[in-house]
C-alpha positions in Angstrom: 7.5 -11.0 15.3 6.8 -10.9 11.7 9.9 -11.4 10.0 8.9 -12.8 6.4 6.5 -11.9 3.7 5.3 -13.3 0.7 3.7 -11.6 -2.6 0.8 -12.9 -4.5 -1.5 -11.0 -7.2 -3.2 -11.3 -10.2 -2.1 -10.7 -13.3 -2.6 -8.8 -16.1 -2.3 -5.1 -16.8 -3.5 -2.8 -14.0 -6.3 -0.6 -15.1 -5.1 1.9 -13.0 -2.2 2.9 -15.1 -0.4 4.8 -12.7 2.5 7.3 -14.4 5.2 6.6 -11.3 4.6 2.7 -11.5 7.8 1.1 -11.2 5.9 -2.3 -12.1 4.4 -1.7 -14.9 6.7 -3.7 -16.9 6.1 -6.8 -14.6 2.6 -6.6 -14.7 2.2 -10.0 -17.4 4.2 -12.0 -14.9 2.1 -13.7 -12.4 0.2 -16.4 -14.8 -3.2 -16.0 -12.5 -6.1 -14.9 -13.3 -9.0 -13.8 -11.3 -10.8 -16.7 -11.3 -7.7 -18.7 -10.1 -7.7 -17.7 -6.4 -7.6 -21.5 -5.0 -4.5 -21.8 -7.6 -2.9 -18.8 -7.0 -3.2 -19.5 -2.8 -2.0 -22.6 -3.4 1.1 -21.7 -5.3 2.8 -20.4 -1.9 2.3 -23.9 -0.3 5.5 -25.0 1.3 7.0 -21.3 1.8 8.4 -19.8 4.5 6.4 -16.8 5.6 4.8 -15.0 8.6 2.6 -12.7 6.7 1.2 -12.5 2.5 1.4 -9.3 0.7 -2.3 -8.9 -1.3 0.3 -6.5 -3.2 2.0 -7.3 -6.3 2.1 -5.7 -10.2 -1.4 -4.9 -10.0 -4.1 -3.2 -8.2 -5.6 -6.8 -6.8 -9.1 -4.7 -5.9 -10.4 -3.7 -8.9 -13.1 -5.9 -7.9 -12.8 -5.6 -4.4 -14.8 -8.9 -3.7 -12.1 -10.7 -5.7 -10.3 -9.1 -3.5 -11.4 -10.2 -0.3 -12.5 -14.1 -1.6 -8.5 -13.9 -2.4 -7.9 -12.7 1.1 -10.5 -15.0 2.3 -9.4 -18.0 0.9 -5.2 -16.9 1.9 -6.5 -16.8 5.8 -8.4 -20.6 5.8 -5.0 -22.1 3.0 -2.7 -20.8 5.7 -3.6 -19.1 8.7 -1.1 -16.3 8.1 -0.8 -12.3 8.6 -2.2 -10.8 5.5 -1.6 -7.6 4.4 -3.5 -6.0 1.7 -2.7 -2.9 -0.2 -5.7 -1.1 -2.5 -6.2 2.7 -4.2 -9.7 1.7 -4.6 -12.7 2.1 -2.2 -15.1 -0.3 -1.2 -18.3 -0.4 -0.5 -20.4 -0.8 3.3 -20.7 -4.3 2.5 -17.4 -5.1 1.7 -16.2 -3.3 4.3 -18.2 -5.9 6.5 -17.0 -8.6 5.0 -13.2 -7.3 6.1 -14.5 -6.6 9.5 -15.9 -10.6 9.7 -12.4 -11.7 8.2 -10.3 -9.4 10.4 -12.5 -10.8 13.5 -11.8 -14.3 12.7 -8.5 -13.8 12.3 -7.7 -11.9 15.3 -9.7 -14.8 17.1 -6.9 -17.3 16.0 -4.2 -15.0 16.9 -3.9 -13.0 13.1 -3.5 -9.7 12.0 -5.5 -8.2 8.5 -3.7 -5.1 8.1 -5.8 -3.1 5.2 -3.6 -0.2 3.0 -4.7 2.8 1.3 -2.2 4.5 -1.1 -2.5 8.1 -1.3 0.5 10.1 -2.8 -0.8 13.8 -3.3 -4.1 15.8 -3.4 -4.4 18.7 -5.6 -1.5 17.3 -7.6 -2.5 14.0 -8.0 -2.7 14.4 -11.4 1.2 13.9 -11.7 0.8 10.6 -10.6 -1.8 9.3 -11.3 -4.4 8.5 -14.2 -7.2 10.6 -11.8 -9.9 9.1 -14.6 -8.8 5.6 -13.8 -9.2 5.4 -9.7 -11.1 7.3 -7.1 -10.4 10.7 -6.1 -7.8 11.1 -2.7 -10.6 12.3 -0.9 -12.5 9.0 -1.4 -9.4 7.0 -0.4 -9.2 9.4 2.9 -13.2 9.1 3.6 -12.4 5.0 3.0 -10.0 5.0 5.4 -12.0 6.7 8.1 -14.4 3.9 7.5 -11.9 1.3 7.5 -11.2 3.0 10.7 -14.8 2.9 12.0 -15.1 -0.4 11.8 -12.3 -1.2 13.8 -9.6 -2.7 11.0 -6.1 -2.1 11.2 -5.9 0.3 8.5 -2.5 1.8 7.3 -2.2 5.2 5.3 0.6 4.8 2.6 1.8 8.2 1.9 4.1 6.5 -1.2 5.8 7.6 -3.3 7.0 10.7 -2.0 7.7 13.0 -4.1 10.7 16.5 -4.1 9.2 19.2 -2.8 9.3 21.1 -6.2 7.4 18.5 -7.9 4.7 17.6 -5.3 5.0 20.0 -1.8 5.6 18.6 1.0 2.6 20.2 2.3 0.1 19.2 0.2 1.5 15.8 1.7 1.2 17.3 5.4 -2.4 18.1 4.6 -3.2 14.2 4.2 -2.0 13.5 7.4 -3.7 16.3 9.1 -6.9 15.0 7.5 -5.9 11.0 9.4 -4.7 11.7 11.9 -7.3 10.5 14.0 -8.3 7.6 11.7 -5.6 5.4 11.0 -3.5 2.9 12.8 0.1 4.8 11.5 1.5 5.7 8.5 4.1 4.4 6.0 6.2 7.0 4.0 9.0 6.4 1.4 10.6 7.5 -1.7 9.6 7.1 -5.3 12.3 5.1 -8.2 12.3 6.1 -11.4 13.2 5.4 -15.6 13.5 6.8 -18.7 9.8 5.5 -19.2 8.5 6.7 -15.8 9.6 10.1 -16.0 8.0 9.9 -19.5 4.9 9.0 -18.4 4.9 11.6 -15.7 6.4 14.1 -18.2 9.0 15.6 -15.6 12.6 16.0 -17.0 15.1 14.0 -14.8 17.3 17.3 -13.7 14.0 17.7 -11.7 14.3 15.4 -9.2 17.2 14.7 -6.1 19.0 11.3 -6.3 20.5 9.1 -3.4 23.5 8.6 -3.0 23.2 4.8 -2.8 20.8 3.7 -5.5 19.1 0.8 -3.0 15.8 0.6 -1.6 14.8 -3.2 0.8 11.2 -2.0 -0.1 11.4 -2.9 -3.7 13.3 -5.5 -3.6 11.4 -8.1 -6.1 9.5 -5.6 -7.3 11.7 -3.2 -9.1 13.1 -3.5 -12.6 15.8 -2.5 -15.1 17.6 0.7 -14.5 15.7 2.5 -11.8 17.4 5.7 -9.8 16.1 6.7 -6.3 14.6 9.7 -5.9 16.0 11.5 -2.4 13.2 12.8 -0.2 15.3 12.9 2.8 13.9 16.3 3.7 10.7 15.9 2.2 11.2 12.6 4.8 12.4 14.8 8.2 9.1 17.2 7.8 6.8 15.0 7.1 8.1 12.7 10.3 7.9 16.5 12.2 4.2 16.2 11.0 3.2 13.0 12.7 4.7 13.6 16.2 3.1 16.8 16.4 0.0 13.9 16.5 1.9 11.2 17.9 0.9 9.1 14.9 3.8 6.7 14.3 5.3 7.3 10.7 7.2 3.7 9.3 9.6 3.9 6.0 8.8 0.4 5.9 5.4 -1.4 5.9 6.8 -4.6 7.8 8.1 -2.2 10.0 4.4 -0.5 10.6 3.0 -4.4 10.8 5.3 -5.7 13.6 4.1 -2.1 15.3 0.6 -2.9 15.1 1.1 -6.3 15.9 3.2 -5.7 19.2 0.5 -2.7 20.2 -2.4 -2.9 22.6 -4.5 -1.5 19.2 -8.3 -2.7 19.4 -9.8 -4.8 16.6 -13.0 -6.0 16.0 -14.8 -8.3 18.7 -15.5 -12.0 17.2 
């Protein structure tokens, strides 16, 4: 079972800019460069952890071979699950070089679990600095060829947003455009600030609040004061959505990466 995780990224500001980052403020933090993969891989040495999170207060694929040497070098350092989360898309040949890397790890018993976050279509707009990254059409069509070549890809349907601000639907429509192609999906719920809803330019009135103002996910991530945004509904129809394909929906990704792990899901041959 994979019971604990580990963050590492780059640092610097993200390019991608995104409006509902709830990092953004973070995002000076790390101290490593791209050019200090061996450092930054060897900065976990002597932790406890089952798996590393390629995830952190930046989009670590900007330059997706960065991306993967990082990955790369994370595997051979410490022969641990590695789970990498991207908006970007990559090209054919870096898509091999995942498939070679997924290979060798499933050979010694690992699991690269590849994520693609997508939070709307016709609205992404509201999240999203559309100019910065590549359309959510791309990220779908990347996925079906992260799919293709047989790595354990993961749809992130994050954050989720009310229904009044981003339908449900439009959400819905993602999934229906998967639901073939991916391993399962990961769903959950989106924190805002004063600065966020800013950025986005949606008053706070607009959105529903939990109750309890907690989230595990974004524990370590998270900053300052942050409320939860409720999408239990938006939560119960999307779920509807994924057993009409019997596509297994997660709220959490450790949750979708002990799934995969414990399935009879085919990888790549070695």
């Amino acid at each position: 079972m994979i019971k604990k995780r580990e963050f590492i990224s780059f640092s610097g500001s993200c390019p991608y800019d995104c409006k509902h980052c709830y990092t953004f403020h973070c995002a000076q933090n790390s101290g490593f460069k791209e050019d200090d993969i061996t450092r930054l891989s060897k900065s976990i040495l002597g932790k406890d952890f089952d798996i590393v999170y390629v995830s952190g207060h930046k989009e670590n694929f900007v330059n997706p071979d960065v991306g993967i040497d990082l990955c790369e070098k994370l595997f051979v350092e410490h022969s641990c699950h590695i789970f990498a989360i991207t908006r970007n898309v990559f090209t054919d040949s870096q898509v091999e070089r995942l498939r070679e890397l997924s290979s060798l790890m499933q050979a010694r018993g690992k699991k690269l679990f590849v994520a693609v976050s997508i939070s709307a279509l016709e609205s992404a707009a509201i999240v999203e600095n559309t100019e910065n990254l590549p359309t959510p059409l791309e990220r779908i069509n990347f996925l079906k060829r992260l799919y293709e070549a047989g790595i354990l890809n993961i749809l992130l349907l994050r954050p989720l947003f009310n229904n009044n601000i981003i339908p449900i639907s439009e959400t819905m429509k993602i999934v229906d455009l998967l639901q073939s192609n991916v391993s399962c999906v990961v769903a959950s719920g989106l924190a805002v600030n004063d600065g966020i809803l800013s950025k986005m330019g949606i008053p706070s009135e607009a959105f529903r609040y939990a109750a309890i103002n907690s989230s595990e996910y974004l524990n370590g991530a998270i900053v300052g004061d942050n409320k939860l945004v409720d999408i239990t509904e938006e939560y119960s129809k999307l779920e509807k959505k994924c057993k009409q394909y019997g596509l297994p929906l997660f709220s959490h990704s450790m949750e979708a990466a002990n799934w995969i792990a414990d399935s009879q899901l085919i990888e790549v041959s070695a």
